[in-house]
C-alpha positions as CSV (number, residue, x, y, z in Angstrom):
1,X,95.4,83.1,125.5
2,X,93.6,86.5,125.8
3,X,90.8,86.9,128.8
4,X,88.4,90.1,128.9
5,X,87.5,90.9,132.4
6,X,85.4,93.6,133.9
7,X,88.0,95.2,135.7
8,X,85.3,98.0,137.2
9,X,85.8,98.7,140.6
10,X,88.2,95.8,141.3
11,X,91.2,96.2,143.2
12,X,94.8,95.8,141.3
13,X,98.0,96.1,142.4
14,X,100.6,96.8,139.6
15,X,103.8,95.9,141.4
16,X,107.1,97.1,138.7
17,X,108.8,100.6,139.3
18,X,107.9,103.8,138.2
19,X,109.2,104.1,134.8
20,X,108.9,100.6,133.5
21,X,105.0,100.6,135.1
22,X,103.6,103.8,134.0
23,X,101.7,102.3,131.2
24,X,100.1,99.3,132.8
25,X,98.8,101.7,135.2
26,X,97.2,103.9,132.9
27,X,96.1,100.9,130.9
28,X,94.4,98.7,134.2
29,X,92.4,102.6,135.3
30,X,91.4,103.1,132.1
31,X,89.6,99.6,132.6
32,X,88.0,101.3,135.2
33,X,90.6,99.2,138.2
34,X,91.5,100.5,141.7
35,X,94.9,100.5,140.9
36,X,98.0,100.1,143.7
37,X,101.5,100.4,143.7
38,X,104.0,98.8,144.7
39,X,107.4,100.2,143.2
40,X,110.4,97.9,144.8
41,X,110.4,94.1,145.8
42,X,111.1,95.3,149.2
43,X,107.4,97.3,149.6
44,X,109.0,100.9,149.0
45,X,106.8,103.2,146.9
46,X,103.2,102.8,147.7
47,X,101.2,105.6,149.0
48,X,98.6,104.6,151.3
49,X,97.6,101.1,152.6
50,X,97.5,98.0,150.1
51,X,94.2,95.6,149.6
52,X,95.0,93.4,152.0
53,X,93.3,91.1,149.4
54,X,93.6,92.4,145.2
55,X,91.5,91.1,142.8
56,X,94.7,90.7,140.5
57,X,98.4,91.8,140.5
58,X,99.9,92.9,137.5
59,X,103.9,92.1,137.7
60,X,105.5,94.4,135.3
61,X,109.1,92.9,133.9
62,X,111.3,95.4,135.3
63,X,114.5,93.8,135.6
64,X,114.3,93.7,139.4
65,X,115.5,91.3,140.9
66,X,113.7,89.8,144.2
67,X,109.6,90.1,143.0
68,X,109.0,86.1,142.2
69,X,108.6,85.5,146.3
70,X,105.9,88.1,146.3
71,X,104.4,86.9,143.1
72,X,104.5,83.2,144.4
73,X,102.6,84.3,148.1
74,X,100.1,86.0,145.8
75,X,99.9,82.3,143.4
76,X,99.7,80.5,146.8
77,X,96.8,83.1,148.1
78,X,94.5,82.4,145.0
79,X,95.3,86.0,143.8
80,X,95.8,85.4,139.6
81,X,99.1,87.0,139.0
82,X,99.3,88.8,134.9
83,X,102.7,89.4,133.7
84,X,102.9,92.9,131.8
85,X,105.7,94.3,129.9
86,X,107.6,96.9,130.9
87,X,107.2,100.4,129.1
88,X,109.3,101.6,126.4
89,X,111.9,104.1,126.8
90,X,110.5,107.6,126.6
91,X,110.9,110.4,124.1
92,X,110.8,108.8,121.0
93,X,108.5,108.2,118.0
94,X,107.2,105.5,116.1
95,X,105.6,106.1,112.5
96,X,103.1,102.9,112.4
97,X,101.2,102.0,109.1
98,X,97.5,101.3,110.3
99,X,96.3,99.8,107.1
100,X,93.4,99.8,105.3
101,X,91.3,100.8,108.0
102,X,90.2,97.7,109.9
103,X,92.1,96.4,113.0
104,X,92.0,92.5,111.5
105,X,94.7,94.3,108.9
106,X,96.8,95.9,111.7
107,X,100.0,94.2,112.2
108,X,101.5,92.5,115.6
109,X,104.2,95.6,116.0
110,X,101.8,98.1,115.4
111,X,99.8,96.7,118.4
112,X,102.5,96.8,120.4
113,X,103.6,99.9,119.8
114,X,99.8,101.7,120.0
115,X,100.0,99.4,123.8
116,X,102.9,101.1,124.3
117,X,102.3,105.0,122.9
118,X,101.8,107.7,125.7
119,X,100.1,109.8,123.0
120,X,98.6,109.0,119.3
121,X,98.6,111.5,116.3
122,X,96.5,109.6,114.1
123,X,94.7,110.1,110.6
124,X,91.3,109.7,109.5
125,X,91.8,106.5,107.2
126,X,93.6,104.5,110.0
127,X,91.9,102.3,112.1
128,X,90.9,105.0,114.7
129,X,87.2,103.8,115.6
130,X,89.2,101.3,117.4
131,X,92.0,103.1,119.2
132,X,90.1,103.2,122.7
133,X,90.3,99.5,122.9
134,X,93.7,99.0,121.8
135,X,95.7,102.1,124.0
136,X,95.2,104.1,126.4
137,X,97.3,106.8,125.3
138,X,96.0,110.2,124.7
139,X,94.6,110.2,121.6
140,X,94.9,113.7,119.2
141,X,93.0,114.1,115.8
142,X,95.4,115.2,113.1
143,X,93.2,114.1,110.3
144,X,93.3,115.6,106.6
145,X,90.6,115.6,104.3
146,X,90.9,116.7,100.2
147,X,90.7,120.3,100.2
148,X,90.7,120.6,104.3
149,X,93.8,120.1,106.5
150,X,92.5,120.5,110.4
151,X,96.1,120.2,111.0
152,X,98.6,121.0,108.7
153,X,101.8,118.7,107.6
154,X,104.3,121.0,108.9
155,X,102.5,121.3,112.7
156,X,101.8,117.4,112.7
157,X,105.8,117.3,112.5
158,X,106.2,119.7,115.1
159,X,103.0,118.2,117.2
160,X,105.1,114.9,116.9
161,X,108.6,116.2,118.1
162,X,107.3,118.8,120.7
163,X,105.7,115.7,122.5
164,X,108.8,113.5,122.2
165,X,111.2,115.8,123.5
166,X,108.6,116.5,126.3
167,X,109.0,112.5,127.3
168,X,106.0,110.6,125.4
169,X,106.8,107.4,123.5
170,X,104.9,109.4,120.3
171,X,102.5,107.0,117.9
172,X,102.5,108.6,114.4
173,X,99.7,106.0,113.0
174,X,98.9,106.4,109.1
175,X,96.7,104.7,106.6
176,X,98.1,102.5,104.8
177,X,101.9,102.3,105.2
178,X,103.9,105.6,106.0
179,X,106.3,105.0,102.8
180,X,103.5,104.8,99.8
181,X,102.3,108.2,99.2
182,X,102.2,108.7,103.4
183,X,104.7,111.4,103.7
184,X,106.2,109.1,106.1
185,X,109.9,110.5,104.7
186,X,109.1,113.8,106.0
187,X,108.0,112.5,109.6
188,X,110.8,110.9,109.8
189,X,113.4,113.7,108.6
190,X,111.8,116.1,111.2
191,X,112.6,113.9,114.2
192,X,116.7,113.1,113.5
193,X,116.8,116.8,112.4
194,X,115.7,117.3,116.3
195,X,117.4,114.7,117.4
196,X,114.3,112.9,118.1
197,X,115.0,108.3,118.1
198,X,112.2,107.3,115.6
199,X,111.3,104.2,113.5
200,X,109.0,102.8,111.4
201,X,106.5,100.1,111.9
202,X,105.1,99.0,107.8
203,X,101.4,99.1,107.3
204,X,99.1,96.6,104.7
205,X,99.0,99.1,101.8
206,X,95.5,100.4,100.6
207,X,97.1,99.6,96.7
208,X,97.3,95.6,97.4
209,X,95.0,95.3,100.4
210,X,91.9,97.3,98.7
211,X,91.5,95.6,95.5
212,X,92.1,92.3,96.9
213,X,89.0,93.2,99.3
214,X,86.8,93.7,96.4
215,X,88.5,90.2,95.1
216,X,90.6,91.6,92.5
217,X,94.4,90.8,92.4
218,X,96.9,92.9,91.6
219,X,99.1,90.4,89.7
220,X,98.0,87.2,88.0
221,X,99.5,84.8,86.2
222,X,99.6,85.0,82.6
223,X,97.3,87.9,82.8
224,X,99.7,90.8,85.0
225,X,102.9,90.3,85.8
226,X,103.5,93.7,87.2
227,X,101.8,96.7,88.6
228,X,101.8,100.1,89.0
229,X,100.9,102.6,91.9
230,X,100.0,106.1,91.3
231,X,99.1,109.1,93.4
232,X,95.8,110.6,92.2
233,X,95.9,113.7,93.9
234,X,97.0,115.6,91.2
235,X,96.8,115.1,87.3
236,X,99.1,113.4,85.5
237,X,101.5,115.2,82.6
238,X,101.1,113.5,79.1
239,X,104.1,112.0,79.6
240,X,103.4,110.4,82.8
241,X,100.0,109.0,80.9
242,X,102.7,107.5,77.9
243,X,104.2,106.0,80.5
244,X,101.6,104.1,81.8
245,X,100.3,103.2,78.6
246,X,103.1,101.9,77.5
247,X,104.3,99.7,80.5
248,X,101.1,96.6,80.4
249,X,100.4,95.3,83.4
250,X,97.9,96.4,85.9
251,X,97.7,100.0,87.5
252,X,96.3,101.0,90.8
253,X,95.4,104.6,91.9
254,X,95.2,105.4,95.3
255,X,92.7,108.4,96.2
256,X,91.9,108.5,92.4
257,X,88.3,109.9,92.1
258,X,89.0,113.6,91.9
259,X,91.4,113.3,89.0
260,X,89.2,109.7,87.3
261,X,88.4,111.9,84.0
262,X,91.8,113.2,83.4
263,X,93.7,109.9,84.0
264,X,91.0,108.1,81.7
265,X,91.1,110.3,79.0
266,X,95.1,110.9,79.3
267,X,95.5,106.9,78.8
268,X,93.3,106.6,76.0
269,X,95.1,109.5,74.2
270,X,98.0,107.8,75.2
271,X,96.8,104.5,72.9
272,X,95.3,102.6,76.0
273,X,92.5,100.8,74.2
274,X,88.8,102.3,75.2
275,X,87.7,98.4,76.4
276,X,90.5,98.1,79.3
277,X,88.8,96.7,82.3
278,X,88.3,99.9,85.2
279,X,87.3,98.9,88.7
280,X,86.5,101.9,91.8
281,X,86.5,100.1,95.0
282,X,85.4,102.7,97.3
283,X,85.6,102.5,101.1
284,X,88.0,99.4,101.2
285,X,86.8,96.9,104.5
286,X,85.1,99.6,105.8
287,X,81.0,100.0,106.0
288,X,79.8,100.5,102.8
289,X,82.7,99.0,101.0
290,X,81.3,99.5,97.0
291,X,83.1,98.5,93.7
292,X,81.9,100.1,90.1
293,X,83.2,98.2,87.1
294,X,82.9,99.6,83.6
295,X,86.0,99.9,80.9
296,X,87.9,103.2,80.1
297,X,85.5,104.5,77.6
298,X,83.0,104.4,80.1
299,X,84.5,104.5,83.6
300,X,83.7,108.8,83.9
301,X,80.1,107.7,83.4
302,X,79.8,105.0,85.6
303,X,81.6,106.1,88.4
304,X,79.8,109.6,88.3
305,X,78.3,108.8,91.9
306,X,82.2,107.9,93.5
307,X,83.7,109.4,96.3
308,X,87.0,109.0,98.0
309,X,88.3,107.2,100.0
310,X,88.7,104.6,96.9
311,X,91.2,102.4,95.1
312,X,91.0,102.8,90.8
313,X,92.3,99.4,89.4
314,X,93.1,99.5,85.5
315,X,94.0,96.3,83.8
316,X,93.2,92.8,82.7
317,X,93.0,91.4,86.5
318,X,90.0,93.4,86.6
319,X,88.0,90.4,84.3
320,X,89.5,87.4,86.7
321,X,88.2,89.6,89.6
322,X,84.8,89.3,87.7
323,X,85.5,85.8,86.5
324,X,85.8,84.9,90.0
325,X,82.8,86.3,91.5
326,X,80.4,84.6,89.0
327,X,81.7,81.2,89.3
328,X,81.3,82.0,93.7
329,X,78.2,83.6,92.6
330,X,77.3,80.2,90.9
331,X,78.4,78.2,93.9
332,X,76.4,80.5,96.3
333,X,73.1,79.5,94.0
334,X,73.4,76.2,94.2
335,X,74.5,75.9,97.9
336,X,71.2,77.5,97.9
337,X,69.2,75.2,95.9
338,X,70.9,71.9,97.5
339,X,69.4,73.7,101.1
340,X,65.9,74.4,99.8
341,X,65.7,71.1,98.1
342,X,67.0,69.4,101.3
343,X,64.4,71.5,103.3
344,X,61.5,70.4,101.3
């Protein structure tokens, strides 16, 4: 069970040591608490008087032996006791995939690890609208945009290791997951070439998790029994477009829109036929969330207004996507009728 509280003002003693506590602290004042310490069972390591009376005591699991009297006087008192972890050991990083963009999508480690993180490097397509409720860490902008890097890839890496080797449990987070086009390999060869721990938390890719927001499957049965991801950022050879052609199934481009026309009309010289099912979905479970549907022949044409961020599906599970939305569409009109004729 999960309680919000307005903390504001309110007294809290975090009772843990040093180390293991450092994070609950900085999580209970940036919920605006009073916060106390106490450090040892035995009333070592507080500076100044305790409340004679907190609001709440947050036990952090330490290992210490000797807190559960304390903790049961507090129980006895009326004072609500919440049990917090203990913090992480320090100096290492953690490359966490943040999805598609929405926190619903992020998963259970990479909450725990953003609860954890002294400081967040994070992109512009991860969930960071969010990130003030979810850490308390110090948060750093290392966005990229097509055509603009604020930061570029080589001082993220450095950014990342600098902090770890200073002491911070580091929080890499990334769109999507760090191993599909995330350049998640890289991160991770920079910290064990400085000797830096580091792991990797998977993310809900953008190539299964888009499409399927704009209700279009990557695989069906006796329609796709395979797909494809692609990088758009740069064109494809003629070979690569062969390929792609030739392999069936469905193909999804991720960050497509800059390269739509070559891709299009690479596949149809390659043989694909000009009436293949297109989708964009642009701005995947984020405001605005679009999806423009045409064919190959015409997909330039249509998608002429299209911007990235945005998901390209090619393939047959295109027409199911649109088979499925007229029958809900048909459902939705006479859910509609039934209430109108019930209301007259």
């Amino acid at each position: 069970m999960q309680l919000s509280i307005d903390l504001t003002g309110r007294d809290v003693l975090v009772a843990g040591s040093d180390h293991a506590a450092r994070q609950a602290v900085r999580r209970y004042q940036a919920a605006g608490a009073v916060v106390y310490r106490l450090s040892t069972p035995q009333g070592a390591g507080h500076d100044g008087p305790l409340p004679e009376r907190p609001f709440l005591v947050a036990a952090v699991d330490d290992g210490q032996p000797g807190w559960e009297p304390l903790l049961d006087r507090c129980r006895a008192a009326g004072i609500p006791v919440a049990v917090e972890p203990a913090a992480g050991p320090v100096g290492h990083v953690t490359l966490v995939g943040g999805g598609p963009g929405t926190t619903e999508l992020l998963t259970v480690g990479a909450i725990k690890a953003l609860r954890d993180a002294d400081v967040v490097f994070y992109d512009r397509l991860a969930p960071c609208q969010d990130l003030p409720q979810l850490t308390s860490a110090e948060l750093v902008d290392v966005g990229k945009k097509p055509g603009h890097h604020k930061v570029g890839q080589a001082d993220i890496e450095k950014l990342m290791v600098e902090s770890a080797l200073a002491g911070n449990n580091v929080v890499r987070l990334k769109g999507g997951d760090p191993y599909v086009f995330g350049r998640g390999g890289e991160e991770v060869a920079s910290c064990v070439a400085a000797g830096v721990p580091v792991r990797v938390i998977s993310g809900v890719t953008s190539a299964i998790s888009v499409p399927a927001a704009a209700g279009i499957p990557v695989t069906h049965r006796e329609v796709s029994h395979m797909f494809t991801v692609v990088s758009g950022h740069a064109p494809l050879t003629e070979k690569e477009h062969q390929h792609l052609a030739g392999l069936g199934g469905t193909i999804v481009v991720l960050m497509g829109i800059g390269t739509l026309h070559q891709l299009a009309a690479g596949l149809r010289r390659a043989g694909m036929r000009t009436d293949m099912p297109m989708a964009v979905v642009e701005r995947g479970y984020r405001p605005g969330q679009r999806t423009t549907i045409a064919d190959l022949g015409s997909i330039t044409t249509a998608a002429a207004g299209c911007s990235n961020p945005a998901v390209l599906v090619i393939g047959e599970v295109v027409r199911v996507a649109e088979a499925n939305r007229g029958h809900a569409e048909a459902a939705a009109d006479l859910d509609r009728l039934a209430a109108s004729l019930l209301g007259s």
